[in-house]
N, C-alpha and C positions, 0 to 999 in steps of 0.2 A: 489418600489420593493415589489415584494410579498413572503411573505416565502411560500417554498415550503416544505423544510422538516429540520426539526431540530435534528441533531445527537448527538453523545459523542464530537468528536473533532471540530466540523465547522458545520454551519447552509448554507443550500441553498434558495437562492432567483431567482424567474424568474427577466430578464430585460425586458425593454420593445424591445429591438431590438433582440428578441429570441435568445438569448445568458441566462445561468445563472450565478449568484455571489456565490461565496463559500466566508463564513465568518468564517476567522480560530479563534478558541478558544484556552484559555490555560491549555485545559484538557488534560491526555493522560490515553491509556488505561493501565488497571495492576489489582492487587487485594491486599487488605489489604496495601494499600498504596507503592507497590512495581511494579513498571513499566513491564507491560510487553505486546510487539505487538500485540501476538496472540490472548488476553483475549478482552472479548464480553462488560464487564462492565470500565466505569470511576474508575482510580485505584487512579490518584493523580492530581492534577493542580502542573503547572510549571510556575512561571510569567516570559512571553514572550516569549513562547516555541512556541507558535502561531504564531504573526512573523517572529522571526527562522524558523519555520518550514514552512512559505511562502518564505520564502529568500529561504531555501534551494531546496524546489521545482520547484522555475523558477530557480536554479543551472541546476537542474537533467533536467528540460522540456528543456529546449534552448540546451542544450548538445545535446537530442534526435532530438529534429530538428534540427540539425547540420547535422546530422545522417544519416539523410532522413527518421526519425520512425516518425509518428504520433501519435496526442495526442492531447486531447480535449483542448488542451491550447492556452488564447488568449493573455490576458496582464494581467497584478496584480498592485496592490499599498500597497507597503509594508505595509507605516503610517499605514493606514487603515485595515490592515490585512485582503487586498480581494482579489478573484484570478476572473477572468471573463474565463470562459469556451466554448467551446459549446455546445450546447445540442445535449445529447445523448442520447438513451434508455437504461435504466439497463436490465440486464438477471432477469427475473422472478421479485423478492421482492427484488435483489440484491443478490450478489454473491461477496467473498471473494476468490481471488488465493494466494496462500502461493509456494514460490519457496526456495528452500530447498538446503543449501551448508553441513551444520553440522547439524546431529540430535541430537539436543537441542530441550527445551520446551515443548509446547502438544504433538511435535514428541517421544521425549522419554519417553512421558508421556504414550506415548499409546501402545507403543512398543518395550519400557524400555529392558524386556525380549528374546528382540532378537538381540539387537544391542546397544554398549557401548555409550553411552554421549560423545560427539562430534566428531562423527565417520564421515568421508566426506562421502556427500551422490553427486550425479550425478544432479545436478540443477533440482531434485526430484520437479513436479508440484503438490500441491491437492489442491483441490477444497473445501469450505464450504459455505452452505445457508446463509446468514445474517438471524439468528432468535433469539435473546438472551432469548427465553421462552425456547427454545430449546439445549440452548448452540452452538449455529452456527455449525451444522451437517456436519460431512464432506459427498461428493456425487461426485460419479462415471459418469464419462462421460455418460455412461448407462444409469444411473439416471437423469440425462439432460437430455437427450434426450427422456423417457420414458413421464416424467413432460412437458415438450416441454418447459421445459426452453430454451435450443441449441440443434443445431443438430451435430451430431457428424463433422461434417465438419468446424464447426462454432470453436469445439473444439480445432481443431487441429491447427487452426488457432492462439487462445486464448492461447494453451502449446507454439507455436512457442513465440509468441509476450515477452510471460511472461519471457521464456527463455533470448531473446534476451535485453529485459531491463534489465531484470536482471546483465546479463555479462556485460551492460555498468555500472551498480551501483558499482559491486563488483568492476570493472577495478577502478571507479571512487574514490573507498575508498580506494583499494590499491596503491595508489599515493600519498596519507596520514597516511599510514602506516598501516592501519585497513583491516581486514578481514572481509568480507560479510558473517553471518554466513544462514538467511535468511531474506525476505523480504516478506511484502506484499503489493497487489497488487489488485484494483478494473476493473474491464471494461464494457466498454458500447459499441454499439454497433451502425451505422449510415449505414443502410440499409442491405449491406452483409459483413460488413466490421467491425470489432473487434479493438476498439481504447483504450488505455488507460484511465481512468480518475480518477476523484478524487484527491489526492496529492501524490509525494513523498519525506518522509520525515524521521529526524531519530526515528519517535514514533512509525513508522512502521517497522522498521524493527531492528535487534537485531547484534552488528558488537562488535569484539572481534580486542583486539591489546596486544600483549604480553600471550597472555590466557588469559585474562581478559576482561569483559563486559565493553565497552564503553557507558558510561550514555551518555543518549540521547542529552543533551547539549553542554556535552564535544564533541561527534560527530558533532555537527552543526554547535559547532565553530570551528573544525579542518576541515569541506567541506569550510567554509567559510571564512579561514584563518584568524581567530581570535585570 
């Protein structure tokens, strides 16, 4: 295998059968030691959150292929903590979608002033660069398209999809008593076509039960009936 790129949460390797290996780690992201999805930097390690967080992503993949949704997924091995994919092409340097149930988080962080702390928001889509020199910027479909990251059509494509996983996650925790408050979400892209990839798991995304934040493990073992 060859690494290809080495991240916060999992490393990527080419196979030889043109396919790639995601190698999950037990890092999750946050700051100052406190968990949080939307942040750019390693906030804390979890041991075994890695694992979990492959068990829970063939949950959430095999669901969507149920579904009839695609997604770069091909097969995993837990032990191991690998997922085998397919390859796809990233937007630009990579791109981050955040789909938005409660403003929570950078969301109220940014816009605190116009709207209360856990207000339902409409499966709200935005977009941000993967650039942590930059603090991962957020960017306007506009701004895709000016960049020639996507084209607006490509967009619309990418809000739909984003949407649509979404609604199966949230359905999927609310059967566990959890509310989806948001989620994030990477895609790649296989000719004209806007696919899923990367993982989904609970470091990604932030799910409330009772008011209250669900730690990311106590989440992984209530998907996973633990």
């Amino acid at each position: 295998m060859k690494l290809v790129y080495k991240g916060k949460t999992k490393d990527v390797y080419a196979l030889e059968n043109g396919n790639y290996l995601l190698k999950f780690k037990d890092d999750v992201t946050g700051e100052n030691g406190v968990f949080d999805p939307g942040a750019n930097t390693v906030g804390l390690s979890i041991e075994g959150i890695g694992r979990q967080n492959l068990r829970t992503s063939i949950l959430f993949f095999e669901e969507l292929t149920r579904r009839g949704i695609k997604t770069h997924y091909v097969s995993a091995d837990v032990d191991k903590a690998e997922m085998e994919v397919l390859p796809a092409r990233v937007f630009g340097k990579g791109l981050e979608v955040i789909c938005r149930y409660r403003a929570v988080g950078s969301f109220i962080r940014r816009y605190g002033s116009y709207i209360e702390s856990g207000t339902p928001l409409p499966a709200y889509v935005e977009c941000t660069l993967k650039d942590d020199a930059l603090g991962d910027p957020l960017i306007t479909c506009e701004g895709l398209d000016v960049l020639g990251i996507m084209t607006p059509a490509m967009f619309e494509q990418l809000k739909a999809k984003t949407q649509q996983i979404a609604g199966v996650v949230k359905e999927m925790l609310a059967a566990k008593g959890m509310e989806l408050y948001d989620i994030k979400f990477e895609f790649g892209y296989v000719g004209d076509e806007v696919i899923l990839i990367d993982e989904i798991a609970s470091g990604n995304m932030r799910a409330y039960k009772d008011g209250k934040p669900v730690d990311p493990m106590v989440l992984t073992a209530a998907m996973l009936g633990e």
